[in-house]
C-alpha positions in Angstrom: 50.5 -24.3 19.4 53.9 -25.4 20.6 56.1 -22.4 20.9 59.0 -24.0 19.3 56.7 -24.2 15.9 55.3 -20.5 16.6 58.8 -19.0 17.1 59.9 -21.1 14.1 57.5 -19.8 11.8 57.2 -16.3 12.6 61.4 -16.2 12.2 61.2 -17.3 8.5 61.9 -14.8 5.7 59.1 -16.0 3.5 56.7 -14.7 6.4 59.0 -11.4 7.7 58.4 -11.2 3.6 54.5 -11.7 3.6 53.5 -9.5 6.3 55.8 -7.0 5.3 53.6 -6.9 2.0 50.5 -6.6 3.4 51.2 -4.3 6.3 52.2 -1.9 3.2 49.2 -2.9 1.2 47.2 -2.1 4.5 49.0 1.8 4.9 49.9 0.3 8.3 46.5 1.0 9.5 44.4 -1.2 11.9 41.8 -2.3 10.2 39.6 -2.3 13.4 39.8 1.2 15.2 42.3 3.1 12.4 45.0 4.0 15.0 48.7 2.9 13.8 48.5 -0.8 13.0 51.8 -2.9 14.2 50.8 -6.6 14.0 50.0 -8.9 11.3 47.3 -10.9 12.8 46.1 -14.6 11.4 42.8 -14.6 11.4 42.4 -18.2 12.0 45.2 -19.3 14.7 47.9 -20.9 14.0 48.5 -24.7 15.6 50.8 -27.7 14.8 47.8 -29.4 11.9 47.8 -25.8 9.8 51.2 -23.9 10.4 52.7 -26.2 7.2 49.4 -25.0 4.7 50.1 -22.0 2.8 46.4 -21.1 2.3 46.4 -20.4 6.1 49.9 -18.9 6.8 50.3 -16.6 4.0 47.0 -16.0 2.5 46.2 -12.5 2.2 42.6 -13.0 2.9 43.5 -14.9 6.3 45.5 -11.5 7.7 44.6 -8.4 9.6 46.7 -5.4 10.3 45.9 -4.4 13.8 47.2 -1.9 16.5 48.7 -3.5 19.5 45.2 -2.8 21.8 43.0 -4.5 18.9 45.1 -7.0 18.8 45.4 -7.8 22.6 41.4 -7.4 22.6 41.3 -10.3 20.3 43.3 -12.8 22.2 42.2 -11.7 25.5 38.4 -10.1 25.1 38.0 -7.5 27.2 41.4 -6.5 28.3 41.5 -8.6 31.6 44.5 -11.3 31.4 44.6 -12.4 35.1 43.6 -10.8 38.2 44.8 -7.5 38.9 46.4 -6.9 35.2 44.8 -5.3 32.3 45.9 -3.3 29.1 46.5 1.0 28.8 45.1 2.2 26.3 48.5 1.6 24.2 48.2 -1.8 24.7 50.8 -1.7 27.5 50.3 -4.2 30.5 49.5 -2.8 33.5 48.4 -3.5 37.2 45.0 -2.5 37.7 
């Protein structure tokens, strides 16, 4: 997805306004490993064809409230990014 459209969307306040709902709803709780969740994760990723459909963006069913390290395991599988770098077990990037 272009950056310009992700940036765009996750500014608006009908979004700010959605995940703040079900981050509540959730007790701010990852739903993966319990720890402290801090993201509203889309289930299905967001791109240029589905970022204007409702039933993807702010569908309740589509979301997950995860903890930072959850959340980096899902974008970047085991915790590797690039040679040398890797996640703590906060979620922090750091050089391995």
């Amino acid at each position: 997805m272009a950056r310009s459209v992700e940036q765009s969307f996750y500014r608006t306040t009908k979004w700010i306004k959605c995940r703040n709902g079900y981050m509540a709803s959730q007790h701010y709780i990852c739903e993966r490993c319990g720890g402290l969740a801090t993201i509203c994760h889309h289930k299905v990723w967001l791109n240029e064809s589905n970022v204007s459909d409702p039933m993807i963006t702010y569908n309740w069913d589509k979301l997950e409230a995860l903890c930072h390290n959850c959340h980096n395991k899902e974008h970047f599988g085991n915790g590797v990014i690039e040679e040398g770098l890797s996640f703590d077990d906060n979620g922090n990037l750091i050089k391995i």
